[in-house]
Backbone of each chain as ProteinMPNN parsed JSONL, in Angstrom:
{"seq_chain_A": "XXXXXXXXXXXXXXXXXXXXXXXXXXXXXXXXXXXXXXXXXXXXXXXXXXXXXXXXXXXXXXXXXXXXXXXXXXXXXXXXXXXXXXXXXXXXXXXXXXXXXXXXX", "coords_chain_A": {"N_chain_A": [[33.34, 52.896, 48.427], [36.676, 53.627, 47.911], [38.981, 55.581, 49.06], [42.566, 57.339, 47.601], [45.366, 58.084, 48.379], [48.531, 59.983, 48.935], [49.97, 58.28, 49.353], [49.53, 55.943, 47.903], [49.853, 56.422, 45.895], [52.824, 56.601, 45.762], [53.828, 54.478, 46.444], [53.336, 52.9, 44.088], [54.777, 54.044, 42.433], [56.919, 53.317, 43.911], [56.7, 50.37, 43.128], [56.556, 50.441, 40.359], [58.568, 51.417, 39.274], [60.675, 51.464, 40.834], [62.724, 53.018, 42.222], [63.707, 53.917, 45.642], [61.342, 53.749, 48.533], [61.6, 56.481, 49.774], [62.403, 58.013, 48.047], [60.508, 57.533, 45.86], [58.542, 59.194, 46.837], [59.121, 62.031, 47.037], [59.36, 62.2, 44.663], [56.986, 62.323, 43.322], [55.535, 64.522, 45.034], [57.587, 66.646, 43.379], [56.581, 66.51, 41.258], [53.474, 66.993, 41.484], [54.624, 69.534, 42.505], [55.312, 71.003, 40.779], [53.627, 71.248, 38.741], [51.934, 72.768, 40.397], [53.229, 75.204, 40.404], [53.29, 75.934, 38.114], [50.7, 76.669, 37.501], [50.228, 78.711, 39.411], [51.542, 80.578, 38.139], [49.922, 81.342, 35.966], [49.863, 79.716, 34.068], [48.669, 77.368, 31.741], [48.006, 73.609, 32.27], [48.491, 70.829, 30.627], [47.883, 67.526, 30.301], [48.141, 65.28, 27.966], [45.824, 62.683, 27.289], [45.069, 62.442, 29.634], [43.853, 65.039, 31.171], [43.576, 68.919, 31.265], [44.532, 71.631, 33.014], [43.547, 74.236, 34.059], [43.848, 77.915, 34.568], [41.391, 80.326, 35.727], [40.217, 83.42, 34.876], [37.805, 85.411, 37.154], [35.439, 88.044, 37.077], [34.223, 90.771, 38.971], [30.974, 90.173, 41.103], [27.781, 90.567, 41.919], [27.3, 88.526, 44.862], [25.445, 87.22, 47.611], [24.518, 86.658, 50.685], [23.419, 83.529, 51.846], [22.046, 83.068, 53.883], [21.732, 85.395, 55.531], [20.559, 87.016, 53.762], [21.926, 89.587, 52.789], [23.18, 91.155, 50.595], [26.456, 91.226, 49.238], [29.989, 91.727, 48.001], [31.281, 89.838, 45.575], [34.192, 89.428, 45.248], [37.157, 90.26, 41.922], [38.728, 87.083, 40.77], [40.684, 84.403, 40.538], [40.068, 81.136, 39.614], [40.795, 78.056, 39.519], [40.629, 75.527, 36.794], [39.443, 71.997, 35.82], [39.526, 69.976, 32.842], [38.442, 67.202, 31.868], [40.116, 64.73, 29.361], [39.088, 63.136, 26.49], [39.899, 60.528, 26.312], [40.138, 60.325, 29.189], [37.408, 60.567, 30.413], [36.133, 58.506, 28.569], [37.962, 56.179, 29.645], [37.006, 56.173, 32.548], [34.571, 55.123, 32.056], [34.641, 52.721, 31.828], [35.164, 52.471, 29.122], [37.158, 51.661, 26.224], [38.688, 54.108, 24.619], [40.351, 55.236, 22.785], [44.141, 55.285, 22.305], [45.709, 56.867, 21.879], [43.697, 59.075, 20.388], [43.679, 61.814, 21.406], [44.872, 64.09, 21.518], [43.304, 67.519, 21.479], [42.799, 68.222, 24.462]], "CA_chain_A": [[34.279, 53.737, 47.657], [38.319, 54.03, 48.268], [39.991, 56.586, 48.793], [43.765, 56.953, 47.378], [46.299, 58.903, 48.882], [49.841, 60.3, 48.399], [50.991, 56.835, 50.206], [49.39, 54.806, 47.353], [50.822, 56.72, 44.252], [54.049, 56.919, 46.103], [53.794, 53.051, 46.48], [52.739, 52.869, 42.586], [55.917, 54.294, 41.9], [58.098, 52.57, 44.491], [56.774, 49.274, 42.518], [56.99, 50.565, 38.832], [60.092, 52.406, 38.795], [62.324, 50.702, 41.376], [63.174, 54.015, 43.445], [63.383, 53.85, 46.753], [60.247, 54.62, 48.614], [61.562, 58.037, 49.882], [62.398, 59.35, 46.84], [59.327, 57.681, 45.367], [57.213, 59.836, 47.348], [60.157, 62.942, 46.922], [59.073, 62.636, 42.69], [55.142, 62.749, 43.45], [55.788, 65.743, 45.32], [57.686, 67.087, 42.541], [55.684, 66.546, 40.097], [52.192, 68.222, 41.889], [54.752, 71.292, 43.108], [56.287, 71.633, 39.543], [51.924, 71.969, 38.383], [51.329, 73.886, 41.287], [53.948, 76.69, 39.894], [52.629, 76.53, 36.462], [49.363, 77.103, 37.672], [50.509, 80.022, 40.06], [52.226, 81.574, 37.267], [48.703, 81.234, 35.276], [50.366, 79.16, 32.667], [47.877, 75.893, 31.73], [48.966, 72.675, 32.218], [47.5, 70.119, 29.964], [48.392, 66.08, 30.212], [47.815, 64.235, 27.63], [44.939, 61.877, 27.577], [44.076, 63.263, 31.267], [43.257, 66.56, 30.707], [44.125, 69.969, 30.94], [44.017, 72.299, 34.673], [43.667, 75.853, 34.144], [43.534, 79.334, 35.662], [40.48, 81.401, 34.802], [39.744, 84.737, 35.825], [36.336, 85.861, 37.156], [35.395, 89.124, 37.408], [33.3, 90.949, 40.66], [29.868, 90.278, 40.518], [27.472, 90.69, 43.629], [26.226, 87.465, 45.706], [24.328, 87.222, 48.495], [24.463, 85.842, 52.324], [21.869, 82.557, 52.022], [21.903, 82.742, 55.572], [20.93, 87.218, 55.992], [20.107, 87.747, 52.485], [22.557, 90.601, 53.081], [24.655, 91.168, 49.561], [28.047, 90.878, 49.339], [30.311, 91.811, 46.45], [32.137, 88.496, 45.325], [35.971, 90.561, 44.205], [37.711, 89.53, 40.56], [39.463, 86.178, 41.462], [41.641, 83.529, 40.034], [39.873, 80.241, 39.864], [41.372, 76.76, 39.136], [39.072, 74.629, 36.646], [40.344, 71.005, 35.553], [38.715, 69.801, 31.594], [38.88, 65.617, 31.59], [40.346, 65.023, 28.251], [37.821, 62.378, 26.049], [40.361, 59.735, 26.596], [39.825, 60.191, 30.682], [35.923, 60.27, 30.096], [36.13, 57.21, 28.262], [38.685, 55.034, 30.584], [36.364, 56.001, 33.45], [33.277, 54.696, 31.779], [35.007, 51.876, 31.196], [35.344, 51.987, 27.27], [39.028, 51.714, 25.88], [38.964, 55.323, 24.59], [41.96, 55.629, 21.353], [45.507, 55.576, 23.215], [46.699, 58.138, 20.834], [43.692, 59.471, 19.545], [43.295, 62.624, 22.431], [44.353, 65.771, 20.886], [43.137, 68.497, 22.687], [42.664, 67.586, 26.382]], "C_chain_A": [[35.521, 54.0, 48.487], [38.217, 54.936, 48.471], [41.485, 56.57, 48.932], [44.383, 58.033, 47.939], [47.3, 59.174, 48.494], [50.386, 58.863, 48.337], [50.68, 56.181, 48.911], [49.99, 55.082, 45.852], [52.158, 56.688, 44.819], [54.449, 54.965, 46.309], [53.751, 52.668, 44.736], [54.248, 53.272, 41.784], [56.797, 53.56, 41.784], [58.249, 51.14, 43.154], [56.854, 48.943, 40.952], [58.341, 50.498, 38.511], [61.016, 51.867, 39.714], [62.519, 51.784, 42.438], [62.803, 53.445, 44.838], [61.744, 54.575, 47.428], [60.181, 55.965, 49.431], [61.523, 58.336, 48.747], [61.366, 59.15, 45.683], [58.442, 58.88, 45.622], [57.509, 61.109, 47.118], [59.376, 63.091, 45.271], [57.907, 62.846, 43.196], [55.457, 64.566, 43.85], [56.489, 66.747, 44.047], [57.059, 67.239, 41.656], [54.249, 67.439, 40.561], [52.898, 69.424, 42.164], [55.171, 71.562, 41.411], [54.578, 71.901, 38.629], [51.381, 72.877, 38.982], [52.113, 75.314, 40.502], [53.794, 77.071, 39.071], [51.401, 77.444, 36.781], [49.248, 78.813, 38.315], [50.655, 80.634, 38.817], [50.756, 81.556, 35.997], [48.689, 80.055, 33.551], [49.177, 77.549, 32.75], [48.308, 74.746, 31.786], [48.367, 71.974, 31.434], [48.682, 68.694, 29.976], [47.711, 65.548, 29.26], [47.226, 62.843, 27.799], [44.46, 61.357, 29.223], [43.149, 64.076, 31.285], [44.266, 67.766, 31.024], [43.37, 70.938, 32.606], [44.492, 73.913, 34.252], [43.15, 76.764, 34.478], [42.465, 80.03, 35.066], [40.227, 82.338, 35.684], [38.608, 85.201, 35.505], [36.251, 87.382, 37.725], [34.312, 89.4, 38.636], [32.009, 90.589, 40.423], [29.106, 90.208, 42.656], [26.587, 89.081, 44.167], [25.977, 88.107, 46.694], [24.459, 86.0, 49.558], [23.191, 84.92, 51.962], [21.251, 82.703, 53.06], [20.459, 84.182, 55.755], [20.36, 87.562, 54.94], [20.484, 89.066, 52.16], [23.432, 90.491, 51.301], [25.625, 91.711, 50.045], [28.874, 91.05, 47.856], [31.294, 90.758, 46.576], [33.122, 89.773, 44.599], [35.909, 89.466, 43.241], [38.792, 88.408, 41.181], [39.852, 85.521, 40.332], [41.26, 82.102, 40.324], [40.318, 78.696, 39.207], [40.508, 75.698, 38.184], [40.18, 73.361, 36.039], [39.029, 70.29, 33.833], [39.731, 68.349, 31.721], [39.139, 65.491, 30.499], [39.233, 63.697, 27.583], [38.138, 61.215, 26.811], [40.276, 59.017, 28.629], [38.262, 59.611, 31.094], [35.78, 58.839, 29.838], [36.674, 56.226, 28.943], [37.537, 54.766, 31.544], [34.828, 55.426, 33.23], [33.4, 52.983, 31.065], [34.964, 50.954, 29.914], [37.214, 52.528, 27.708], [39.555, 52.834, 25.72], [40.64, 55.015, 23.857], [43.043, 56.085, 22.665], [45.679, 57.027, 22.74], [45.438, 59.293, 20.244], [42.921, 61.016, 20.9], [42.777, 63.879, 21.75], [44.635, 66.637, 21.964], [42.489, 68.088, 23.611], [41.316, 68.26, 26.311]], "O_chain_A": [[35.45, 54.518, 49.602], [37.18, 55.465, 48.07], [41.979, 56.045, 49.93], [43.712, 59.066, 47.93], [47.443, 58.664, 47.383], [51.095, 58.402, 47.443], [51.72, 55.648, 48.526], [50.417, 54.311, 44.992], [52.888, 56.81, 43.836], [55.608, 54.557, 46.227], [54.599, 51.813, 44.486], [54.64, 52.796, 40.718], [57.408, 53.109, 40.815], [59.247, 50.868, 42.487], [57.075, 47.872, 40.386], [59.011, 49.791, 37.76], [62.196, 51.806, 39.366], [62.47, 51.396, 43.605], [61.853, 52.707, 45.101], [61.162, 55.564, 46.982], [59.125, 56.515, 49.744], [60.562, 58.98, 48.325], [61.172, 59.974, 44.79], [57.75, 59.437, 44.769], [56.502, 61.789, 46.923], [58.9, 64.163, 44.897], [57.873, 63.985, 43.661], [55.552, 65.52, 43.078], [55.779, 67.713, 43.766], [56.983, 68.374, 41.185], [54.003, 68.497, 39.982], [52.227, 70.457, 42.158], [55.268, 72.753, 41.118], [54.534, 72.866, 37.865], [50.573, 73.686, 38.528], [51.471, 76.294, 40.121], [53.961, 78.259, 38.794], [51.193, 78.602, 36.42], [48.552, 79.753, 37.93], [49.69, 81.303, 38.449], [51.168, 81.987, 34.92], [47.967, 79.816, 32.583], [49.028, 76.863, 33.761], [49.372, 74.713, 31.169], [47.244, 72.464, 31.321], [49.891, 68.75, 29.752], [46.553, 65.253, 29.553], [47.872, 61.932, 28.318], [43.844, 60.413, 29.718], [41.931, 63.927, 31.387], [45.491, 67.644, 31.042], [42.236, 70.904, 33.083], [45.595, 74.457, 34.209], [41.953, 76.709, 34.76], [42.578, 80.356, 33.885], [40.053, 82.236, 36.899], [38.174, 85.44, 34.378], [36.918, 87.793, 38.675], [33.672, 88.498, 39.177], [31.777, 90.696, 39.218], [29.533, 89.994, 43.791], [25.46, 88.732, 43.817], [26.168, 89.315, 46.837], [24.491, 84.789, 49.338], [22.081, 85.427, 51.799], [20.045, 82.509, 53.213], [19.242, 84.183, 55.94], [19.553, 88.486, 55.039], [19.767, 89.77, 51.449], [24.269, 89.612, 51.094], [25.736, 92.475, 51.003], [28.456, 90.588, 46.794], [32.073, 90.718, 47.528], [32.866, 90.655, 43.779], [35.281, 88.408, 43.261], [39.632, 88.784, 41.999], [39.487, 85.899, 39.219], [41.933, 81.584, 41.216], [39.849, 78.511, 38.084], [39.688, 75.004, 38.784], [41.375, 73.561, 35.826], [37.809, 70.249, 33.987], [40.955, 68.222, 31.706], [38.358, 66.243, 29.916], [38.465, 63.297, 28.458], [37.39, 60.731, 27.66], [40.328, 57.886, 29.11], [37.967, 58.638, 31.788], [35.383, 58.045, 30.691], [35.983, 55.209, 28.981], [37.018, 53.652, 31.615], [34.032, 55.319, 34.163], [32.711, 52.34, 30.272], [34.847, 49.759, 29.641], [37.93, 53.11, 28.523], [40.622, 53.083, 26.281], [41.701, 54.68, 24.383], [42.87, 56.867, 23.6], [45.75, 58.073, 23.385], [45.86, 60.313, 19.699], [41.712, 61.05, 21.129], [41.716, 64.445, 21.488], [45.486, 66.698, 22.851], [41.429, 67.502, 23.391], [40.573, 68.259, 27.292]]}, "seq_chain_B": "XXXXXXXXXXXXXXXXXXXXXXXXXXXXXXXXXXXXXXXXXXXXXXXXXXXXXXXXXXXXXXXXXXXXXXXXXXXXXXXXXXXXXXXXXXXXXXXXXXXXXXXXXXXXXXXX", "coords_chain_B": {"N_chain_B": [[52.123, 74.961, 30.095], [53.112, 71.342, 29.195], [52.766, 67.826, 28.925], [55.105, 66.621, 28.501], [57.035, 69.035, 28.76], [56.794, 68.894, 31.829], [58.01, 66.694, 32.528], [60.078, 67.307, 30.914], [61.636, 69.167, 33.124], [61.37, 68.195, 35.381], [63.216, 66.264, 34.805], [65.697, 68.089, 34.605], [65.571, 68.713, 37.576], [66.216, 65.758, 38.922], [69.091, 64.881, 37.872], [70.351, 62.528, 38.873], [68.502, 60.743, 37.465], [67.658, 58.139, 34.688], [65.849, 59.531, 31.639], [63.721, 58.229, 30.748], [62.86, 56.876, 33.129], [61.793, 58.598, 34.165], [59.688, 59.417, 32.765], [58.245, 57.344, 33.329], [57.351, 57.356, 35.833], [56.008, 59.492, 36.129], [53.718, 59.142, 34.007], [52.959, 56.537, 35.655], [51.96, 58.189, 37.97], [49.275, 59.671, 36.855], [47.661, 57.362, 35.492], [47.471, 55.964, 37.615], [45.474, 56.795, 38.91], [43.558, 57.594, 37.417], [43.038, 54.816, 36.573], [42.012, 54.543, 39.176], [39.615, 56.142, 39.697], [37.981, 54.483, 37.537], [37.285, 52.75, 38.988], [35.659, 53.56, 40.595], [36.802, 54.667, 42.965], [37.692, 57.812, 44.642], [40.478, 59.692, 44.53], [42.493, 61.713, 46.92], [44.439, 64.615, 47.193], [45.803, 65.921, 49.374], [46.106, 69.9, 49.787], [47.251, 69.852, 47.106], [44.426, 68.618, 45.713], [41.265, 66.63, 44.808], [40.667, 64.201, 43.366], [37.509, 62.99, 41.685], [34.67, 60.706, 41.002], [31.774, 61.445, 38.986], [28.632, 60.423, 39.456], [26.194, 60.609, 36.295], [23.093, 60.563, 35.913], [20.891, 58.425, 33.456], [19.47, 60.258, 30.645], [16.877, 61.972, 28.852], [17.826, 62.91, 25.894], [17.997, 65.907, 22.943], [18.165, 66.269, 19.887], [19.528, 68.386, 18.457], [19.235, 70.173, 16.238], [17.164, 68.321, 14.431], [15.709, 68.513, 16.693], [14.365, 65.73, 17.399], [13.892, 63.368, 19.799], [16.032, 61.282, 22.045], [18.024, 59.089, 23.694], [20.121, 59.641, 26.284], [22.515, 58.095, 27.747], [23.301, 56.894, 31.39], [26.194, 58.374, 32.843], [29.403, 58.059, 34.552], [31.451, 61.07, 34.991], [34.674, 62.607, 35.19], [35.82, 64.544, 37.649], [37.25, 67.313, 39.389], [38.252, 68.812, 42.19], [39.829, 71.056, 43.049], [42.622, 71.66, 45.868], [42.589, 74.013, 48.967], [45.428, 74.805, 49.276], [46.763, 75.001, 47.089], [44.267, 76.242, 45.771], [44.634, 78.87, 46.973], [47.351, 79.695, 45.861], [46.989, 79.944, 43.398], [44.878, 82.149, 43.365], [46.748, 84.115, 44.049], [47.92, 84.396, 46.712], [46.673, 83.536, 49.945], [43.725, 84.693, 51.049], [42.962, 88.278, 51.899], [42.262, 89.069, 54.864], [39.097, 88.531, 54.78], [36.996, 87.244, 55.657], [37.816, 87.451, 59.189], [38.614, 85.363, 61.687], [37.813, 84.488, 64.316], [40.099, 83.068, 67.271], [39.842, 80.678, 70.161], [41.438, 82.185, 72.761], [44.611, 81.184, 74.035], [45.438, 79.293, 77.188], [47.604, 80.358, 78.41], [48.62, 79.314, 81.47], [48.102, 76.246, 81.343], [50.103, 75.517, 80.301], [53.23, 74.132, 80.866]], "CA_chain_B": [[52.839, 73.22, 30.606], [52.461, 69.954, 28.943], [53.772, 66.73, 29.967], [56.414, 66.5, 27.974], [57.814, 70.34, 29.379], [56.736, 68.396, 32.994], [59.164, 65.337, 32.294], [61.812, 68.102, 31.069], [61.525, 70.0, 34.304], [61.712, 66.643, 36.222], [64.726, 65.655, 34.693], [66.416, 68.872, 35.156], [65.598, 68.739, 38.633], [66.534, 65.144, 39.087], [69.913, 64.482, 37.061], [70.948, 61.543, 38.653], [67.189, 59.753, 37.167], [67.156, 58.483, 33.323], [64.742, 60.339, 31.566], [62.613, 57.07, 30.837], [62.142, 56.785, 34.512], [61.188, 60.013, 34.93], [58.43, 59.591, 32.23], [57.295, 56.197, 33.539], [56.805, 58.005, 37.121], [54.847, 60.772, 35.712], [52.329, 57.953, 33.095], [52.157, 55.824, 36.47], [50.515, 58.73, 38.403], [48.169, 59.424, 36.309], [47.324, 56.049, 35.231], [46.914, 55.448, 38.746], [44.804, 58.437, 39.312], [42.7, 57.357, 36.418], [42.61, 53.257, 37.337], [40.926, 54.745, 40.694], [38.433, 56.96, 38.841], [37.209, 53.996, 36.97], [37.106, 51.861, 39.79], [34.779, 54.328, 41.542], [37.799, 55.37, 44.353], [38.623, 58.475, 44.681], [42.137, 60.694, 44.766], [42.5, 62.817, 47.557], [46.556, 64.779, 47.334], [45.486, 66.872, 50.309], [47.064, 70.69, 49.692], [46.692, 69.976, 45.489], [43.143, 68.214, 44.876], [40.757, 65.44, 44.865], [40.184, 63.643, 41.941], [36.653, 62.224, 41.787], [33.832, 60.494, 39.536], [30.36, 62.051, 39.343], [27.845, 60.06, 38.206], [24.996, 61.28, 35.303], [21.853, 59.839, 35.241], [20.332, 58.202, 31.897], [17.968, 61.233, 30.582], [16.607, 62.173, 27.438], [18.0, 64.531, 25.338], [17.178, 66.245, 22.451], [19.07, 66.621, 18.733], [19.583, 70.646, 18.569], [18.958, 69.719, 15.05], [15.977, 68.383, 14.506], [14.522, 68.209, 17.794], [14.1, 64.16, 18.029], [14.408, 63.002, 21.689], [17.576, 61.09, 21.668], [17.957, 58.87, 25.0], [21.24, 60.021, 26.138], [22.728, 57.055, 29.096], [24.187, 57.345, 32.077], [27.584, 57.418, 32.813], [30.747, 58.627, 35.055], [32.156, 61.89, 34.36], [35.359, 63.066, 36.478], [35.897, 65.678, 38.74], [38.735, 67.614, 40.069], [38.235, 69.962, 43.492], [41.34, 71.377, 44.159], [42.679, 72.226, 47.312], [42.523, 75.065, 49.576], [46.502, 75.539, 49.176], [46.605, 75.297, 45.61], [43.485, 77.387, 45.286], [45.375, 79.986, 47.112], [48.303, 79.804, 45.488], [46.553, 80.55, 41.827], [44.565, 83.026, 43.597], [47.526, 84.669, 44.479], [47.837, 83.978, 47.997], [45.812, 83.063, 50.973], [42.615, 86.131, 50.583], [43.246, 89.193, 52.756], [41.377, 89.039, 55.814], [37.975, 88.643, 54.081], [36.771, 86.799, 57.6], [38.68, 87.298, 60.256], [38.334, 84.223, 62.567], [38.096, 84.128, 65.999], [40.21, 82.143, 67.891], [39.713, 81.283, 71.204], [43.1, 82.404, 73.563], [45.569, 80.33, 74.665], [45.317, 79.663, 77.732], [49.101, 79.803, 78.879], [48.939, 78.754, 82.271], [47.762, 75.115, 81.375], [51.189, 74.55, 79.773], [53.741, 73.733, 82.078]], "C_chain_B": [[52.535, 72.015, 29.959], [53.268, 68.916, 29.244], [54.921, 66.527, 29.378], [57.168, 67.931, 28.787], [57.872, 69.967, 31.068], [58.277, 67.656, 33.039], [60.474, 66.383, 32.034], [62.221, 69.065, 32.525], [61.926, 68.756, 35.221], [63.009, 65.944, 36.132], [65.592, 66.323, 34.713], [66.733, 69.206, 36.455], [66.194, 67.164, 39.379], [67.937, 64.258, 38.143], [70.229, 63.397, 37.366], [69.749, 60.148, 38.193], [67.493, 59.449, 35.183], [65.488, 58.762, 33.236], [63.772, 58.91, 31.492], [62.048, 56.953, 31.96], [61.233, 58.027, 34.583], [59.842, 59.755, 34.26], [57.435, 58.637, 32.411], [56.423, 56.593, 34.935], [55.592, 59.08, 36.554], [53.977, 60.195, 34.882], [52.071, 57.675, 34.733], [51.183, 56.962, 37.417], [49.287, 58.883, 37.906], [47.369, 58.737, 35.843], [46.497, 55.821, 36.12], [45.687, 56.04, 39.272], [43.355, 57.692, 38.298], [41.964, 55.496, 36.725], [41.345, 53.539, 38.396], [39.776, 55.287, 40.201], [37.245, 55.631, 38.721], [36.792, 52.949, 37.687], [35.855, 52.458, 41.02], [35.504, 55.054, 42.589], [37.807, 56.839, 43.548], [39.571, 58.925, 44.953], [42.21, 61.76, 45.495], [44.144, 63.351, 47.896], [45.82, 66.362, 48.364], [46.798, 68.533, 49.756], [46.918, 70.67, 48.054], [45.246, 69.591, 45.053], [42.898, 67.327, 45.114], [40.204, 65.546, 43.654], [38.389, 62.827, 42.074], [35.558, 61.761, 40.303], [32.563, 60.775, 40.029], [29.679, 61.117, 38.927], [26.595, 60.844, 37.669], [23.965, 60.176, 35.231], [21.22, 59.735, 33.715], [19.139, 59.427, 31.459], [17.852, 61.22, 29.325], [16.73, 63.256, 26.685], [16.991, 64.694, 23.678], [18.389, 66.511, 21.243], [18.746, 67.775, 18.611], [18.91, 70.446, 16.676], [17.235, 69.854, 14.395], [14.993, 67.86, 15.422], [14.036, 66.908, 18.314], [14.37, 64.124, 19.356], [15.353, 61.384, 21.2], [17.539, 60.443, 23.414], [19.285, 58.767, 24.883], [21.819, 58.631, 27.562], [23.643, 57.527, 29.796], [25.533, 57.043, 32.178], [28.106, 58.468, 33.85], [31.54, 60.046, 34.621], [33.314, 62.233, 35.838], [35.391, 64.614, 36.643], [36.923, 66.3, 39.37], [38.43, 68.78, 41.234], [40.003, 70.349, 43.847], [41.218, 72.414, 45.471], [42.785, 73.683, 47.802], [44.139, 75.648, 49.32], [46.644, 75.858, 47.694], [45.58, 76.361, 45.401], [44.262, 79.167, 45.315], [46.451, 80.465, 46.479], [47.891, 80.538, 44.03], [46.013, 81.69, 42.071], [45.4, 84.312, 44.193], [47.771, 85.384, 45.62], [46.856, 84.11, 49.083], [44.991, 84.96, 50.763], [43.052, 86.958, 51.725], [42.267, 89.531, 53.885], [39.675, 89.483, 55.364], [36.981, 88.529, 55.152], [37.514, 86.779, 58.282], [38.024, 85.998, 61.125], [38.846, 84.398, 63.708], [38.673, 83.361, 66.679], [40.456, 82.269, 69.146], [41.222, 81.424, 72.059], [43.303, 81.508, 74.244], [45.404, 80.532, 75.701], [47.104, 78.804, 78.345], [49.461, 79.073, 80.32], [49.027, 77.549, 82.358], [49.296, 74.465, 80.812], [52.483, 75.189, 80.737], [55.377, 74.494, 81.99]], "O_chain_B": [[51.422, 71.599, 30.279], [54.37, 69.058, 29.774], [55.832, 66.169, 30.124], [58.051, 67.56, 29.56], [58.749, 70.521, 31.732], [59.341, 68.072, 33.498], [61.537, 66.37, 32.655], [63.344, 69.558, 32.625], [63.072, 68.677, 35.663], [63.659, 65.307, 36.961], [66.66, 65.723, 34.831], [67.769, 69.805, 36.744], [66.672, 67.351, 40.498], [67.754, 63.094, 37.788], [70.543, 62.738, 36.374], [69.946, 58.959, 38.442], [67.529, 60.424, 34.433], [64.505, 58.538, 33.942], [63.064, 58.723, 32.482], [60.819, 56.909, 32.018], [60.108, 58.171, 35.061], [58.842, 59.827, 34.974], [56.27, 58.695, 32.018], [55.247, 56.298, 35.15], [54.388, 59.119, 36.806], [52.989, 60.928, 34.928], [51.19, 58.341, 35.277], [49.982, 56.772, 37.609], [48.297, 58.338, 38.392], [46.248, 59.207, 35.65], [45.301, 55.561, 35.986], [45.031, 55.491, 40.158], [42.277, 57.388, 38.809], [40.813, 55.144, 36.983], [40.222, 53.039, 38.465], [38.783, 54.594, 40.425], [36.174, 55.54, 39.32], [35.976, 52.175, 37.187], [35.376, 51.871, 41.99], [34.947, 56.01, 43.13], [37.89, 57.032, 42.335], [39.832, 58.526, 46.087], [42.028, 62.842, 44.938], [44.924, 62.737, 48.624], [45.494, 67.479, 47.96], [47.979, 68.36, 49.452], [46.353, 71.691, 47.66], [44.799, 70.18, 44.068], [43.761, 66.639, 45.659], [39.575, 66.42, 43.058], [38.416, 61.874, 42.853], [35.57, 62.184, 39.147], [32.183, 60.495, 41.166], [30.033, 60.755, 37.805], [25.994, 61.625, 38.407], [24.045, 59.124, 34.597], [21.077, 60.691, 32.953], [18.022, 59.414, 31.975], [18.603, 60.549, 28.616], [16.049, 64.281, 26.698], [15.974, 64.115, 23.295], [19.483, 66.93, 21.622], [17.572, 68.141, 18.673], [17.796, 70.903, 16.421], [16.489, 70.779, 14.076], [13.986, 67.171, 15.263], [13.43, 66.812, 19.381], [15.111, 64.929, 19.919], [15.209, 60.679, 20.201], [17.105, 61.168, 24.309], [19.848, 58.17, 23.965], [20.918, 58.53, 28.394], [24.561, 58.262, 29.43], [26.084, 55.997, 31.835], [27.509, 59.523, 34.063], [32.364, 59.871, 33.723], [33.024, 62.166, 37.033], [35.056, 65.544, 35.91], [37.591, 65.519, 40.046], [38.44, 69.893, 40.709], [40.9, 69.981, 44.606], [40.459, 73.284, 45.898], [43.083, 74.536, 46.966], [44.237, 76.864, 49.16], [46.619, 77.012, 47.267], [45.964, 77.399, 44.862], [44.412, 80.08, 44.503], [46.596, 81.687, 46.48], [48.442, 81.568, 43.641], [46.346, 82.576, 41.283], [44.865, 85.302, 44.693], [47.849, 86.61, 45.699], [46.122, 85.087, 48.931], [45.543, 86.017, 50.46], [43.57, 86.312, 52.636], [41.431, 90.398, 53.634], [39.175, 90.581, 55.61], [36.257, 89.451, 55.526], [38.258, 85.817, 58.093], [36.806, 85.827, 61.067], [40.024, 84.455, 64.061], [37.858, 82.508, 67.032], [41.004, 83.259, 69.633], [42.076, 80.572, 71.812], [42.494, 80.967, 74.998], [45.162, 81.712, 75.954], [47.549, 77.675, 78.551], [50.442, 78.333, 80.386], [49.816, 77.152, 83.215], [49.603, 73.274, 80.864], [52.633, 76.332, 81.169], [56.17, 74.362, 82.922]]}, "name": "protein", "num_of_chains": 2, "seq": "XXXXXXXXXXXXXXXXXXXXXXXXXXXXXXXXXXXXXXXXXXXXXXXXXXXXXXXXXXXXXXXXXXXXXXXXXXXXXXXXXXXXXXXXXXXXXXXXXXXXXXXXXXXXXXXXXXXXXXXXXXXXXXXXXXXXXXXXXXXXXXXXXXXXXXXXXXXXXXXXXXXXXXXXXXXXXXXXXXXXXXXXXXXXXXXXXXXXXXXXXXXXXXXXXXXXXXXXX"}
């Protein structure tokens, strides 16, 4: 198993789109900080026939040290969840999965 | 946010790009992102997330219905971990000394 990096979408670009490969790598970056700020700001992002990355808020609840068996109150937090849309599901299972037919992510 | 409000944000921030580019850059990541998925690689954007594919074993389910057993097959589902900066960032910023961490002291004389 690969693993892909900034370098190889920033390459993916360079060779789609023509840009140079600074400012290939300059848009990537844009593009994850311009999701990152949605996300801050709690707003959802949703891509079409990707999916959809959004903020959910959990309230306190009490865990527990595995280690001491000591509880611990988990605080109300702000957690990140990401929903594959069908069309993602399907690519990766390598069926064709409807271009168009997504919808809701 | 959706990708279209992405692509307009992108092209407000990049005026001297036509918008077509802009929207072919923003398909090819994810494309690419997705290509790797199905190829078994995963996407690691250190600071935003790793993209990955789980796999599900073939089991046997069950129609909520009427109860038949139903052999359900395995397959690939993806995965998204995001990162420690991103986490923080939604969590609205790095947690407030929850653990303090020890580190051990500099030891200044060694630097010259």
């Amino acid at each position: 198993m690969n693993t892909l990096t900034r370098a190889h979408l920033a390459e993916a670009i360079y060779s789609q789109v023509g840009l140079s490969r600074n400012e290939s790598s300059a848009l990537l970056e844009s593009v994850l900080e311009q999701i990152g700020r949605a996300l801050e700001a709690g707003d959802p992002v949703k891509i079409a026939a990707f999916g959809t990355f959004l903020v959910r808020q959990k309230g306190q609840r009490v865990g527990r040290n595995p280690k001491t068996g000591v509880e611990v109150p988990i605080l109300p937090r702000k957690v990140l969840s990401f929903r594959p849309s069908q069309v993602l599901r399907a690519r990766i299972n390598g069926e064709q999965g409807g271009e168009d037919a997504d919808g809701a992510a | 946010m959706t990708k279209s409000e992405l692509i307009a944000l992108l092209a407000a921030e990049n005026p001297h790009l036509r918008q077509p580019d802009i929207e072919l850059i923003v398909a090819t990541i994810f494309d690419e992102i997705t290509a790797a998925l199905a190829r078994g690689d995963r996407v690691e954007l250190r600071g935003f997330g790793a993209f990955s594919a789980k796999r599900r074993d073939a089991r046997t389910g069950r129609n909520p219905r009427t109860g038949a057993a139903v052999p359900v097959a395995g397959k690939a589902v993806p995965y998204f971990k995001p990162g420690k900066e991103l986490r923080e960032r939604v969590n609205g910023g790095p947690p407030a000394a929850a653990a303090p961490v020890r580190r051990p002291a500099r030891i200044a004389s060694k630097v010259a």
